[in-house]
C-alpha positions in Angstrom: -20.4 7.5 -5.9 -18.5 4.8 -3.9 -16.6 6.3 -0.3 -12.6 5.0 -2.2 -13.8 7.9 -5.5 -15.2 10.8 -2.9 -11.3 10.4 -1.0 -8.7 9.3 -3.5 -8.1 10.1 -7.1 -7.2 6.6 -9.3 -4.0 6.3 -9.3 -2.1 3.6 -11.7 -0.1 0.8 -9.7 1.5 -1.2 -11.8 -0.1 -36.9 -8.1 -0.7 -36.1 -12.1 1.9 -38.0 -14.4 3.4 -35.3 -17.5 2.9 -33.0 -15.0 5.7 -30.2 -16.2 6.6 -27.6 -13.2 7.4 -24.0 -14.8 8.6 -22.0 -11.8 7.6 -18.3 -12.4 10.6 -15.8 -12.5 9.1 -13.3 -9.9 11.5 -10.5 -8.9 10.3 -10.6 -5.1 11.2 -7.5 -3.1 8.8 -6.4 -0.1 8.6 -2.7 1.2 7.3 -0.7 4.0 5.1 1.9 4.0 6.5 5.2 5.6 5.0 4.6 9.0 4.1 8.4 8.8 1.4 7.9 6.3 -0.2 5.3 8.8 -2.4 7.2 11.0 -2.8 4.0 13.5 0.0 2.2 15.9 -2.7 -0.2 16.6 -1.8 -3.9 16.0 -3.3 -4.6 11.9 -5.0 -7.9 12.0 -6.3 -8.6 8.2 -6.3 -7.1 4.9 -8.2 -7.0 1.9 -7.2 -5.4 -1.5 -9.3 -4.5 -4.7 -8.2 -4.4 -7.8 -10.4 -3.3 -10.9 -9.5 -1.8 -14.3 -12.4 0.8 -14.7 -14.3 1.1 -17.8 -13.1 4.8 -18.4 -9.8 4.0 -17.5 -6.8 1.5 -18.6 -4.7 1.8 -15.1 -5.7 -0.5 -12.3 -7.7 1.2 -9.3 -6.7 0.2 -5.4 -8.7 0.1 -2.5 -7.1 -1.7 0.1 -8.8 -2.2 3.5 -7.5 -3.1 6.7 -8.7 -3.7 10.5 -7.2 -3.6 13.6 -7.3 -3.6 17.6 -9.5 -0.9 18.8 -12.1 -0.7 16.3 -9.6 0.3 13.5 -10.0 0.8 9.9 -8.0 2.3 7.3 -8.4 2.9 3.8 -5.9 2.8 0.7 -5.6 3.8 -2.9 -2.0 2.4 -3.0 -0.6 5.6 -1.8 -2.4 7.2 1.1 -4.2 6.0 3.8 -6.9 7.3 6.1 -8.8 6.1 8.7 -12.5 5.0 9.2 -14.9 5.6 11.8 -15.5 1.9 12.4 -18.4 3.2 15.2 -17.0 0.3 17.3 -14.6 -0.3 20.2 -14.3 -3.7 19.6 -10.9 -5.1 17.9 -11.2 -6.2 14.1 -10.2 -9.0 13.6 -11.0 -10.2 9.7 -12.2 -8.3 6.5 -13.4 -9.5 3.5 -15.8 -7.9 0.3 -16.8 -7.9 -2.8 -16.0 -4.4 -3.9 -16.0 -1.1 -2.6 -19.3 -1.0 -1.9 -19.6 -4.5 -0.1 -17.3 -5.0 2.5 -17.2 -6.7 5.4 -15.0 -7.0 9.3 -15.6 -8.9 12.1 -14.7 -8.5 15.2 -14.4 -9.0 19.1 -17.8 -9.9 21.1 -19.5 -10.7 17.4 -19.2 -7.4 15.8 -19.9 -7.5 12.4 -19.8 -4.3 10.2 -21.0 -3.5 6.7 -19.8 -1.3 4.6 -22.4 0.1 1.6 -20.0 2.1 0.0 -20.4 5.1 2.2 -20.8 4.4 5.6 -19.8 1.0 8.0 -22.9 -0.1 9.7 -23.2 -2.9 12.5 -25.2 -5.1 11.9 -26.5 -8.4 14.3 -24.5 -11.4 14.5 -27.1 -13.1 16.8 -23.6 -14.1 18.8 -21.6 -12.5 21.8 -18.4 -14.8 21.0 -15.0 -13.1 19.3 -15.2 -13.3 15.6 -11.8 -14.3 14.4 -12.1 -14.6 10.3 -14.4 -14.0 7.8 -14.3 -15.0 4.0 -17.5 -14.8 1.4 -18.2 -15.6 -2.2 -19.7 -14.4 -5.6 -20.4 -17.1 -7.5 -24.1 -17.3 -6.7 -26.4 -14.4 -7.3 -26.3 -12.9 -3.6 -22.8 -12.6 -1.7 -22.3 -16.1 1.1 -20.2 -14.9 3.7 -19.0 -17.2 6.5 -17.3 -16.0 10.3 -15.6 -18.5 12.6 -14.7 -17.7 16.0 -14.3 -18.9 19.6 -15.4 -22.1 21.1 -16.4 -22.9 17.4 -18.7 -20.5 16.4 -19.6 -20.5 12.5 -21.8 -17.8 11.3 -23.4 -18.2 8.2 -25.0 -14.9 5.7 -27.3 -15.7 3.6 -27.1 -12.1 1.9 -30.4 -11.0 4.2 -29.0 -12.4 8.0 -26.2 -13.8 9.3 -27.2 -17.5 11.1 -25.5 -19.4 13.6 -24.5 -22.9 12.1 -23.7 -25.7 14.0 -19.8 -26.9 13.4 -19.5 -29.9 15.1 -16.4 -28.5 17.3 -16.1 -26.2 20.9 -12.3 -24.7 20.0 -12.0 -21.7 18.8 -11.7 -21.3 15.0 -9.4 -19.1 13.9 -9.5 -19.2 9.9 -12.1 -19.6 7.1 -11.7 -19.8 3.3 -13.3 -21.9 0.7 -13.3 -22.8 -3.2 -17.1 -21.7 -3.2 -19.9 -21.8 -0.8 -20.6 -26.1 -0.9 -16.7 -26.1 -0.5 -15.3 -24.0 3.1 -12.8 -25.0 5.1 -12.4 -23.6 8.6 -9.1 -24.2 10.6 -8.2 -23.6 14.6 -6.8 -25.0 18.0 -5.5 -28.3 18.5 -5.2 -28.9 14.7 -9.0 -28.5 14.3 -10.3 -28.8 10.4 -13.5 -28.7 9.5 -15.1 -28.8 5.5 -18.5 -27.7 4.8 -20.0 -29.2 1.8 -23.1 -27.2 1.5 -25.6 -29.4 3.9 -23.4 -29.9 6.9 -19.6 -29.2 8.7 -17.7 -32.1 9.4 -14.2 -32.8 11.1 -11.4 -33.8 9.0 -7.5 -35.0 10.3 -5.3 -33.0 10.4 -2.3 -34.9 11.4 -1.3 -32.4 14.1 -2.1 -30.8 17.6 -0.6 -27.0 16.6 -2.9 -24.8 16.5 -3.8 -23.6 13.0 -4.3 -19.7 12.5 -4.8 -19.7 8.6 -6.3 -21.1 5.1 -6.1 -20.9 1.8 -6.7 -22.3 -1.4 -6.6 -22.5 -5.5 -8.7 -25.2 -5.7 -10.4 -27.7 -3.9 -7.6 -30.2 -4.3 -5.1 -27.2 -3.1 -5.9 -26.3 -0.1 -3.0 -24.9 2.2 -3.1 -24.7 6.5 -0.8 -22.8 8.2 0.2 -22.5 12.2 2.1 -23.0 15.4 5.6 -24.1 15.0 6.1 -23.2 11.6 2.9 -25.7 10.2 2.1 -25.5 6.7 -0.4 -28.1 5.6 -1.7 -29.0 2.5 -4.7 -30.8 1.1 -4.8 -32.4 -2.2 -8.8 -33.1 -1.7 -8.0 -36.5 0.1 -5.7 -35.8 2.9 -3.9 -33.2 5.0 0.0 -33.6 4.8 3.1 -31.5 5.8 3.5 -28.7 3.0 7.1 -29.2 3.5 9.7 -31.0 1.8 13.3 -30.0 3.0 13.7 -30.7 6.8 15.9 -28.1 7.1 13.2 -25.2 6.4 10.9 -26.8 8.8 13.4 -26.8 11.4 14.3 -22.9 10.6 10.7 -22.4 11.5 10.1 -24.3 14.5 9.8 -21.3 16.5 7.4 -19.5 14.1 3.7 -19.5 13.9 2.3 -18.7 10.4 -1.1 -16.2 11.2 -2.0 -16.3 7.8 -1.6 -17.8 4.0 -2.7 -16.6 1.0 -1.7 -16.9 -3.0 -2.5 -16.1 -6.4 -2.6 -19.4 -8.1 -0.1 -23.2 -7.2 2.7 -21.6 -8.0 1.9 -18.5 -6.0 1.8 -18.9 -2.3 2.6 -16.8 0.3 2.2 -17.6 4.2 3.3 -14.6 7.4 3.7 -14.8 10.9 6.4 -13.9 13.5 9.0 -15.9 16.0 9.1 -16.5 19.6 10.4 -13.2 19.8 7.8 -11.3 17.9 10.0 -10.4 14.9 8.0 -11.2 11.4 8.9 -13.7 8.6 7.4 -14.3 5.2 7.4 -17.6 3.4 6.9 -18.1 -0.3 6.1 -21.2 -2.8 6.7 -20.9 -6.5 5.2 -24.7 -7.0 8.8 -26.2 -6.2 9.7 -24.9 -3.0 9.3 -22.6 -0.1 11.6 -19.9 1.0 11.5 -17.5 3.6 11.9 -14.0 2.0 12.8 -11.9 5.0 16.3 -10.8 3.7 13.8 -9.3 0.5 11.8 -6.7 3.2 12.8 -3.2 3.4 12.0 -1.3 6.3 11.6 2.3 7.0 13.6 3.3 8.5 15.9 0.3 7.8 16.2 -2.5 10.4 16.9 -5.9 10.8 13.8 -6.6 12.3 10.6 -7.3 10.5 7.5 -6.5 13.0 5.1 -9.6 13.5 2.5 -9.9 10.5 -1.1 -11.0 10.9 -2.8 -10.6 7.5 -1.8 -11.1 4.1 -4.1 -10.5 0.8 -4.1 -9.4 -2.9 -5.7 -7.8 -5.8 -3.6 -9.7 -8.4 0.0 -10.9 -8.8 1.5 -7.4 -8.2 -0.6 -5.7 -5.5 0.1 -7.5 -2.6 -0.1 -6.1 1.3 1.0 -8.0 4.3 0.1 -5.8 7.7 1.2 -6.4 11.4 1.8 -5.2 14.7 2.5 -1.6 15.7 0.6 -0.6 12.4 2.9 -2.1 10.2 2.4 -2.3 6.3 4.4 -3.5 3.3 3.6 -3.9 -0.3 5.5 -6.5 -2.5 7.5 -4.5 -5.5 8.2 -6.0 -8.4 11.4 -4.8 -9.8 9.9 -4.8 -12.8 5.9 -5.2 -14.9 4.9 -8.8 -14.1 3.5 -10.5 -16.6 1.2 -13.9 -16.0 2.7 -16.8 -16.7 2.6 -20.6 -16.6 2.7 -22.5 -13.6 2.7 -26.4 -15.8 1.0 -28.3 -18.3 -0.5 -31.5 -18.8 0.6 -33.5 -21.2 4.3 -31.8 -20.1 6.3 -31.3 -23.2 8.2 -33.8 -24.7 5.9 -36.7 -23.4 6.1 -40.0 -25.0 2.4 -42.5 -24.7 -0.2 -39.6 -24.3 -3.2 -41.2 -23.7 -5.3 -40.8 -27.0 -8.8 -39.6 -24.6 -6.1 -37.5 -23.1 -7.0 -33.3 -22.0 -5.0 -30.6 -22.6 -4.3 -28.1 -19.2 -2.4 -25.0 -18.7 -2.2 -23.5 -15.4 -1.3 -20.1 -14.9 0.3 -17.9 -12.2 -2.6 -15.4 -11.6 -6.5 -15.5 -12.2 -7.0 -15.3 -15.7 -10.1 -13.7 -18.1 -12.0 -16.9 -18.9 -12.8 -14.5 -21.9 -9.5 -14.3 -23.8 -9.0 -18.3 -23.1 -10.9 -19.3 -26.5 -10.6 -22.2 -28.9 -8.4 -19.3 -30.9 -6.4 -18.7 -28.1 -5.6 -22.4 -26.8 -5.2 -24.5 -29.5 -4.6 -27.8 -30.5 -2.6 -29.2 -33.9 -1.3 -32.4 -35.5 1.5 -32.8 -37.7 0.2 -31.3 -40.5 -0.9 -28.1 -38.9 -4.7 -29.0 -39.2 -6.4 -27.4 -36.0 -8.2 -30.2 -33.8 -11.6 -29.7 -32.9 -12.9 -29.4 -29.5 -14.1 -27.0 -26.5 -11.9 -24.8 -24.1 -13.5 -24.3 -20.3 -11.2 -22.3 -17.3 -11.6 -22.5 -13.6 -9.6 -21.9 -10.7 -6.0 -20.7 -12.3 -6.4 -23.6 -15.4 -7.5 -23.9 -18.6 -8.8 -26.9 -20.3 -8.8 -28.0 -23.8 -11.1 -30.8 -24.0 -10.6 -32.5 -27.6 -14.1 -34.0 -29.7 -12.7 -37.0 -30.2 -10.1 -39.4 -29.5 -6.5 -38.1 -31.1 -5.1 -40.3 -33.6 -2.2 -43.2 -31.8 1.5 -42.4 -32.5 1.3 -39.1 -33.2 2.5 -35.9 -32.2 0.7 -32.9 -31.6 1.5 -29.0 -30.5 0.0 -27.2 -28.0 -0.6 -23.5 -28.3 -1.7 -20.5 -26.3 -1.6 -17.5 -27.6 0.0 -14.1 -25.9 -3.5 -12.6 -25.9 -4.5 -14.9 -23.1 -4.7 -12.1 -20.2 -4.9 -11.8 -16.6 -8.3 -10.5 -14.7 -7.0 -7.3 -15.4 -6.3 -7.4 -18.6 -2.7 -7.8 -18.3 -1.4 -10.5 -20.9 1.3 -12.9 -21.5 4.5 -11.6 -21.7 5.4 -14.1 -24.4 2.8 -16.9 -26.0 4.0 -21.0 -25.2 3.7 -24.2 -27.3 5.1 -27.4 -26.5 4.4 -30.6 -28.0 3.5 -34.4 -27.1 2.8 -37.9 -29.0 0.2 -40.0 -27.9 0.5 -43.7 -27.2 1.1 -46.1 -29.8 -2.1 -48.2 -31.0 -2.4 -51.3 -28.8 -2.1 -54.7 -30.0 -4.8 -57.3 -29.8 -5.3 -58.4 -26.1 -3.8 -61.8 -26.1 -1.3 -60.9 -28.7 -2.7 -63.7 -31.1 -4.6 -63.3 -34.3 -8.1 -64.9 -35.3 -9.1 -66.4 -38.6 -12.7 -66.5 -39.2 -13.3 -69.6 -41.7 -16.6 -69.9 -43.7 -18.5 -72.7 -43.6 
């Protein structure tokens, strides 16, 4: 039985062209835990939350890790919190796993700690240098974790050892994140980027000196930096460019630095930090626009002043925690159930000249079950009604509808998905969507003539 089942009971806690925005309608509200359920006044430097939906069980289970100066880990269910006997003096400084049973912090002087599901274990790093971030993936069949640190240290686990790689850099690195493991991105002083691509690391421009504390992605072609002076970078798999659009929000934050970003899908975003005088802000991107969201942070007890935040990290679009100084924790609380929704949609609806080889996309708001996203669930029509053939794939927040063949010129055709499309925990549509599009007209002959062929 895993350590989160022996202490807590489960509780329930509930550019393309035709490219057409739909801005979610989250009801964003942020709230603090009663600072007398946190048994640490340590600073809290990272988070990590799990969220599964039990076989036996219909409600969503929590366990929510975080790590801190000092050797310090707590443990949440949603509700209470305990502390961990890390076995280490060291500060934590990042946390990442793959479930309750498979988690991962790094620390100060290379600690790195395992936890099996019962006990955290240290376990060699083969470095002495401060660990500043760690993130790891699934998709192959052992766990690939990578650690960045000072003077650019990049440790590599292999699911046996963790390996010292060589990353092409001497700043420190304060930030690691990546689409999968031939795809990482690490981020640090001086504007320092660097991309692995599964053989080597290699420097990128970033287009700025501020040092970067942060990164996060939805996709390759998504990739968002944050740091010093209220930096918010994004990468569209070419090129780094300012994140921001309205001058007057960058100049708002000029005095911030952003320790941290991290989202649920495009239209999903969030990014932390604190001012010049310590006090903490939260930024927020629905796919349009960002906003800072401190006015929407409740304190306890109730004060102007949001302590500086360090980590930021979810199990899905509603079970969200952003931890800080002084042992500071807050959850995001949806006024109300949040369903997942649609971020855009390719052709937008409406569109006139759809290319006839032309794919279908949908991108959602959350990670979605690539199981309920089914040629019965995302379908394509004509006029008639007739159901077009072809194949449905989803990766990385989108689904695809690839059609067999080319659609027929000058028509239109409806786009479907059905409301039992559902989120990675089962939570589905509030409502289903269609929209429609014609495809392009059928072209005339190249050189606009005719030719008679005459018999001889």
């Amino acid at each position: 039985m895993s350590l989160i089942r022996e202490i807590f009971t489960r509780t329930s806690v509930f550019s393309l062209a035709f490219v057409f925005m739909i801005t979610p309608a989250f009801a964003q509200q942020w709230v603090q835990a009663d600072p007398d359920d946190i048994p640490t006044d340590f600073v809290l430097n990272d988070v990590w939350v799990n969220a599964t939906v039990p076989d036996d069980s219909d409600e969503v289970s929590l366990a929510i890790f975080s790590v801190g100066n000092t050797g310090t880990i707590l443990l949440s269910d949603g509700e209470n919190w305990v502390s961990q006997a890390s076995g280490t003096p060291w500060s934590l400084n990042g946390v990442w796993g793959t479930s309750t049973n498979n988690v991962f912090a790094v620390g100060d002087a290379g600690t790195v700690l395992h936890l099996n599901g019962e006990i955290w274990q240290e376990r060699e790093s083969n470095t002495q240098q401060n660990l500043l971030d760690v993130w790891g993936t699934t998709s192959d069949a052992l766990p690939k974790l990578f650690a960045v640190g000072y003077q650019g240290t990049v440790l590599h686990f292999d699911g046996t050892e963790w390996r010292l790689m060589s990353s092409g850099v001497i700043l420190h690195l304060h930030g690691v994140w990546g689409s999968s493991a031939r795809d990482v991105f690490a981020v640090g002083e001086a504007g320092t980027i660097i991309h692995f691509n599964g053989e080597s690391w290699k420097e990128q421009t970033s287009g700025t000196i501020r040092n970067l504390s942060g990164v996060w992605g939805s996709s390759p072609q998504n990739v968002y930096a944050v740091g010093e002076g209220g930096t918010v970078l994004r990468y569209d798999g070419r090129t780094w460019t300012s994140a921001f659009s309205d001058p007057s929000l960058a100049a708002a934050l000029r005095d911030t630095t952003l320790n941290a970003v991290w989202g649920t899908s495009p239209c999903n975003v969030y990014a932390v930090g604190q001012s010049s005088e310590l006090v903490g802000t939260v930024l927020h991107f629905d796919g349009s626009s960002w906003t800072i969201q401190d006015g929407l942070v409740t304190t306890d007890p109730i004060t102007p002043v949001i302590p500086s935040l360090k980590g930021i990290h979810g199990g899905s679009i509603r079970d969200i925690r952003a931890v800080g100084s002084t042992g500071f924790v807050m959850s995001y609380d949806p006024e109300a159930d949040l369903f997942p929704t649609l971020c855009s949609v390719f052709p937008a609806g409406g569109t006139q000249g759809a290319a006839v080889d032309t794919v279908i996309s949908a991108t959602f708001s959350a990670a979605m079950s690539s199981a309920s996203i089914t040629d019965s669930s995302f379908t394509l029509s004509g006029p008639s009604g007739e159901e077009v053939e072809g194949s449905v794939s989803y990766s990385s927040n989108t689904a695809v509808f690839s059609p067999g063949a080319d659609l027929a010129y000058e028509t239109t055709y409806t786009v479907t998905l059905s409301d039992t499309i559902t989120d990675d925990l089962g939570f589905p549509m509030e409502n289903g969507y269609s929209w429609t599009f014609t495809t392009t007209g059928e072209p005339a002959d190249s050189d606009g003539s005719c030719f008679i062929s005459v018999a001889r």
